[in-house]
MARSEKOL-570471 format. One record per residue: residue in three letters; x, y, z of N, C-alpha, C in turn. Coordinates in steps of 0.2 Angstrom, whole numbers, padded with zeros to 4 digits, always signed. Atoms other than C-alpha are relative to their C-alpha. Example, Ala and Ser with C-alpha at 12.3 -4.5 7.8 and 13.67 -1.06 7.14 Angstrom:
// residues 2
ALA+0004-0006+0000+0062-0022+0039+0004+0006+0000/SER-0004-0006-0001+0068-0005+0036-0004+0005+0003/
***
This chain:
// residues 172
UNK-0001-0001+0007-0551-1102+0871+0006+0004-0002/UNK-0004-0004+0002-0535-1097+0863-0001+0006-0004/UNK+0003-0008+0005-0533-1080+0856+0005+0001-0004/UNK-0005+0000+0007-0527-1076+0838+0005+0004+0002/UNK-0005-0004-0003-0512-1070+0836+0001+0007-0001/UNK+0000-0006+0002-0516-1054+0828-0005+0005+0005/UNK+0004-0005-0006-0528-1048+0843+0005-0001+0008/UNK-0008-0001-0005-0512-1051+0854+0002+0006-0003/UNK-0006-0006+0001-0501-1039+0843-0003+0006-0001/UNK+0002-0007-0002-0514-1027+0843-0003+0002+0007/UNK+0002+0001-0009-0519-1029+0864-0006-0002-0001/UNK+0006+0007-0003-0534-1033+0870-0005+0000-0005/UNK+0005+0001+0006-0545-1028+0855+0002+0005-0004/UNK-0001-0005+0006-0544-1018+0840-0005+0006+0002/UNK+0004-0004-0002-0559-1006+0848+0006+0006+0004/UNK-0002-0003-0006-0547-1000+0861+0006+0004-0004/UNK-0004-0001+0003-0534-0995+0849-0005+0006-0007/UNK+0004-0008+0001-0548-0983+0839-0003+0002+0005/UNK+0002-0007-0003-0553-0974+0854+0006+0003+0001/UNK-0005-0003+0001-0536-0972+0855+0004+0006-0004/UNK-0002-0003+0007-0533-0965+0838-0006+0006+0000/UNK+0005-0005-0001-0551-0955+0840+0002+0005+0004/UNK-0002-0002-0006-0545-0948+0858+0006+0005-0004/UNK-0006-0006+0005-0527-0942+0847-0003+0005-0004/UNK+0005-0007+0002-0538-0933+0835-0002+0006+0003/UNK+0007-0003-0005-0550-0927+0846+0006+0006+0003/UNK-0006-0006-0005-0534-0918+0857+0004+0004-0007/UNK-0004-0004+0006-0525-0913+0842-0004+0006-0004/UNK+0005-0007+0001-0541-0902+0836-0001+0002+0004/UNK+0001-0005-0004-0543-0895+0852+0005+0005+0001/UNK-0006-0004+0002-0526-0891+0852+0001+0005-0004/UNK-0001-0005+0005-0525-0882+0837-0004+0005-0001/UNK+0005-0004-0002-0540-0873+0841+0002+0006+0005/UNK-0002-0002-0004-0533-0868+0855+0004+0005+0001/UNK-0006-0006+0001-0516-0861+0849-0005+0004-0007/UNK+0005-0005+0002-0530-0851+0836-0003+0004+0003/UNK+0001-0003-0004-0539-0845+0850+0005+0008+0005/UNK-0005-0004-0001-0524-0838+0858+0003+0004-0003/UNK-0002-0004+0007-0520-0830+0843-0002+0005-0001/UNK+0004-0006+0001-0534-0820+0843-0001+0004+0003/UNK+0001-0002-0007-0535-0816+0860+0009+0006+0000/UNK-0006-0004-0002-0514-0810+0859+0000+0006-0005/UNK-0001-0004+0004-0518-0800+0844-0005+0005+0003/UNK+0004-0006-0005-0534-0791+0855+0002+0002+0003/UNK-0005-0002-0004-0522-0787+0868+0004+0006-0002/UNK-0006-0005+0002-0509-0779+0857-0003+0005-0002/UNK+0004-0006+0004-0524-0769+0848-0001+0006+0006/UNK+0002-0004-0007-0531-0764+0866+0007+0005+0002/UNK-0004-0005-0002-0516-0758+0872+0002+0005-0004/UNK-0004-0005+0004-0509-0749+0858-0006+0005+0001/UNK+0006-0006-0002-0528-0740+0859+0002+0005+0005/UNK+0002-0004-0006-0527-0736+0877+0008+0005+0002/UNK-0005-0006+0003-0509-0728+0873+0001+0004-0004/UNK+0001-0006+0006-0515-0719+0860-0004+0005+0005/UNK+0005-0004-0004-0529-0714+0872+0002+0005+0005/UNK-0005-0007-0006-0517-0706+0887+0003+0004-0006/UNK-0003-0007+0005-0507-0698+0873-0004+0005-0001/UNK+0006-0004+0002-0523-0690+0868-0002+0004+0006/UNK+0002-0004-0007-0527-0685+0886+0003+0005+0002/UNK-0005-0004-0002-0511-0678+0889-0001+0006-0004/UNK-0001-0005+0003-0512-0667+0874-0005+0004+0001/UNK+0006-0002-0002-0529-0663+0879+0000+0004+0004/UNK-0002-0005-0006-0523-0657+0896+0003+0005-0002/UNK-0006-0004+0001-0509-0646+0889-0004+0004-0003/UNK+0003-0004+0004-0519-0638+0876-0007+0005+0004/UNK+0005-0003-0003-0534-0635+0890+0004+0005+0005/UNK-0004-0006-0003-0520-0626+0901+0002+0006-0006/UNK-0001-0006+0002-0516-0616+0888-0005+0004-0002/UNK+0006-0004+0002-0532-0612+0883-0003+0005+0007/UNK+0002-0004-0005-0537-0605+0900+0005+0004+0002/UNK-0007-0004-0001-0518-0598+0901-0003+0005-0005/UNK+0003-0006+0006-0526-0587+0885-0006+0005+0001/UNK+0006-0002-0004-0544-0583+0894+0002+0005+0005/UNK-0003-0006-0003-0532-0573+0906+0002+0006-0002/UNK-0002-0007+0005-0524-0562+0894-0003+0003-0004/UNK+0003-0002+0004-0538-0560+0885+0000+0007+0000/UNK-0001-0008+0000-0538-0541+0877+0002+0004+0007/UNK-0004-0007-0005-0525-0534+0890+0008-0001-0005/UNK-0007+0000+0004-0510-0530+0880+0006-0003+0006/UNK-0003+0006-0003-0496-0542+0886+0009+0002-0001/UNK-0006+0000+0001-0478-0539+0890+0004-0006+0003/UNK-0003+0005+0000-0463-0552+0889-0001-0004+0008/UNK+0001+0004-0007-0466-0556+0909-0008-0003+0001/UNK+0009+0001-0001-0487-0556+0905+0000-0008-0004/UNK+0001+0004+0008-0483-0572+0891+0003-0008+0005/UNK-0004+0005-0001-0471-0584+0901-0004-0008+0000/UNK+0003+0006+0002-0484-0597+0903-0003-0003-0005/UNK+0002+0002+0008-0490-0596+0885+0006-0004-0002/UNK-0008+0004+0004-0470-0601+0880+0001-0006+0004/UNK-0001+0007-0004-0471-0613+0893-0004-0007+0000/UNK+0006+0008+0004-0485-0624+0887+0000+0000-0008/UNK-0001+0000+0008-0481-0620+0869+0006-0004-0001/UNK-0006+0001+0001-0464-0627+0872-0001-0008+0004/UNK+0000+0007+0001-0471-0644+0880-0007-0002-0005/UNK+0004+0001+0007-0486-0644+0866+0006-0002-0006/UNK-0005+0002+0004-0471-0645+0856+0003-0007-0001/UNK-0002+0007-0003-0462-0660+0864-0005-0005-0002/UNK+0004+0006+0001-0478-0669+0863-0002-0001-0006/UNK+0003+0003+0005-0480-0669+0847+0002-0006-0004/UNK+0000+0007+0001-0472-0685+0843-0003-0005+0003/UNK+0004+0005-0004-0480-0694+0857-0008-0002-0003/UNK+0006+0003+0004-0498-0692+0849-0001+0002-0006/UNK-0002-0001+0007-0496-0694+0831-0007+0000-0004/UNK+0005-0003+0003-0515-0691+0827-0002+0005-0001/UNK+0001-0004-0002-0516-0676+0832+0006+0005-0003/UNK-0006-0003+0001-0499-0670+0825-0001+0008-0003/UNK+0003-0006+0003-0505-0657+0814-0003+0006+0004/UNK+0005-0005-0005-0517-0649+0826+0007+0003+0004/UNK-0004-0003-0006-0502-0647+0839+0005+0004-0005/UNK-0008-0004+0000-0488-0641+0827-0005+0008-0004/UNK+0005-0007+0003-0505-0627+0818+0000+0004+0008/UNK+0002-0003-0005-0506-0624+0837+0006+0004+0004/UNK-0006-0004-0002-0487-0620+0840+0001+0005-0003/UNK+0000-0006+0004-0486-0610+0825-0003+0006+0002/UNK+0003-0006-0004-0498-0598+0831+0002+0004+0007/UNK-0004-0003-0006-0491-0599+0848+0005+0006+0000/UNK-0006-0003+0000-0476-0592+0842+0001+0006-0004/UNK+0002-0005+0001-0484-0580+0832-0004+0004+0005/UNK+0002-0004-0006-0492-0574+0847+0005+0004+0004/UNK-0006-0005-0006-0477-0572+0858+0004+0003-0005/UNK-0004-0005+0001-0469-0563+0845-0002+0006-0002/UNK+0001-0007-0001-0480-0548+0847+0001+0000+0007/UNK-0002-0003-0007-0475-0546+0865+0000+0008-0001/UNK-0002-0006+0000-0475-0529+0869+0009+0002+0003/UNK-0010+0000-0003-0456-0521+0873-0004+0002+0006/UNK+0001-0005-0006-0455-0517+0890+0004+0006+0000/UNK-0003-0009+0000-0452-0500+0895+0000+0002+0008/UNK-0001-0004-0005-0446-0488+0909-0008+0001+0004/UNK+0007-0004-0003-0460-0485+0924+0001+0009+0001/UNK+0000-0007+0000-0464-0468+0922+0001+0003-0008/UNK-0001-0001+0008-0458-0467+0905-0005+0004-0006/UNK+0006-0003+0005-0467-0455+0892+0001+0001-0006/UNK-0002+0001+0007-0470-0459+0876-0005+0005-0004/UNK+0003-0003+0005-0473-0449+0861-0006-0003-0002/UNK+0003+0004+0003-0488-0450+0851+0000-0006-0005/UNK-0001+0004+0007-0482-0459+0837+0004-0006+0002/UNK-0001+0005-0004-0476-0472+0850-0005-0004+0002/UNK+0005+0003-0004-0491-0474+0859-0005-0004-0008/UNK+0001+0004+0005-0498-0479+0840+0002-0004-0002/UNK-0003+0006+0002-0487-0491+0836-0001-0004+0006/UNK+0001+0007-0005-0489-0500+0854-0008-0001-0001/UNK+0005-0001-0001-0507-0498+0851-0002-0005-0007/UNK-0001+0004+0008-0504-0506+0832+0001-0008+0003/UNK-0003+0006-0003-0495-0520+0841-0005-0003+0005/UNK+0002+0000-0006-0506-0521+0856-0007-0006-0006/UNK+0006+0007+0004-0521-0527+0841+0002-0005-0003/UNK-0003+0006+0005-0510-0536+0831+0001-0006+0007/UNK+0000+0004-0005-0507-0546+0848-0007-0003+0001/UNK+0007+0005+0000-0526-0550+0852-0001-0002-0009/UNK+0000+0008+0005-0526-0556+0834+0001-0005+0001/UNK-0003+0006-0002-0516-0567+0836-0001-0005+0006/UNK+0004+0004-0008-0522-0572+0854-0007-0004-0004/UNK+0008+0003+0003-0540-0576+0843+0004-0007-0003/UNK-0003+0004+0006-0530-0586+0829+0001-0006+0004/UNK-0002+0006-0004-0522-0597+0843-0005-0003+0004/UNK+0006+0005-0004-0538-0599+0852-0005-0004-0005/UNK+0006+0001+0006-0547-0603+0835+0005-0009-0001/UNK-0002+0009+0001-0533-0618+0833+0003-0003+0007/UNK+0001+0005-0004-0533-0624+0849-0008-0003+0001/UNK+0008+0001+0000-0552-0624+0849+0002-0008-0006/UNK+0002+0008+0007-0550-0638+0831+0003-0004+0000/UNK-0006+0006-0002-0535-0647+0840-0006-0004+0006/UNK+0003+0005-0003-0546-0651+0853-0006-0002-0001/UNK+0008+0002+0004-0561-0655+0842+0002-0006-0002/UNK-0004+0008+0003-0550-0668+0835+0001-0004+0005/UNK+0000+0003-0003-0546-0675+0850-0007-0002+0004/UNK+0008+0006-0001-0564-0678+0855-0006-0005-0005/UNK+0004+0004+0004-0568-0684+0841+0005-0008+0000/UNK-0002+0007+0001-0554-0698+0839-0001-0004+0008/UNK+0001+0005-0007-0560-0702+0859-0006-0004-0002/UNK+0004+0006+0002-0575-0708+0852-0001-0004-0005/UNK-0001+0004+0002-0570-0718+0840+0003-0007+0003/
***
């Protein structure tokens, strides 16, 4: 049997030529499925990491602000001169630095440098060993000496709310 010439120019049948055209479909929506999937997937990625770099920042500041709080727990009410402080200026001053690293927390760290910095600037003066002071000296260091643990509280009271922040935005 001869075969016509329009099942010639289309091959061996016109069947073969829609599984063809089905099968392109068929790829062409998985494909684009596909590049939407990974869409979703690269934008999860980006989210996740940005979190888990937010979340070290968060730690770090956590760490710092925990040394300094313990760094404060040793000075507690002993009046403090400029050799008794060095650690307090020394975590104050990278609390400082890291306050652009973790930007949720910004506030709590620069309320808790201010303090800092209030604190060390009742340092007591140092003085002569042996040295004898009038009374109306020993009042003013004695002046100085409370105004000092204020300010020790103040700065314990806003690192206390820094890092209330920071366990609150860990559980989020």
């Amino acid at each position: 049997m001869p075969f016509p010439s329009t099942t010639l120019a289309l091959g061996t049948s016109a069947g073969s030529l829609l599984v063809a055209a089905l099968a392109g479909a068929a790829m062409t929506a998985v494909t684009v499925y596909g590049i939407r999937h990974h869409k979703e997937v690269f934008a999860w990625m980006r989210t996740t990491r940005a979190r888990d770099d937010e979340a070290k920042d968060l730690q770090e500041a956590g760490q710092y602000l925990k040394d300094l709080f313990e760094e404060l727990c040793g000075l507690a009410q002993k009046p403090c001169r400029a050799a008794d402080v060095t650690g307090v200026a020394r975590l104050s001053n990278v609390i400082k630095g890291s306050i652009g690293q973790a930007e949720a927390v910004s506030a709590e760290l620069r309320a808790v440098v201010e303090h800092a910095e209030a604190y060390l600037s009742t340092v007591l003066p140092d003085q002569a060993p042996g040295a004898r002071t009038t009374p109306a000296e020993h009042h003013a260091l004695l002046v100085l000496a409370m105004k000092q643990e204020c300010a020790r509280i103040e700065l314990a009271h806003a690192l206390g709310a820094a890092q209330q922040k920071i366990r609150g935005l860990r559980r989020t």
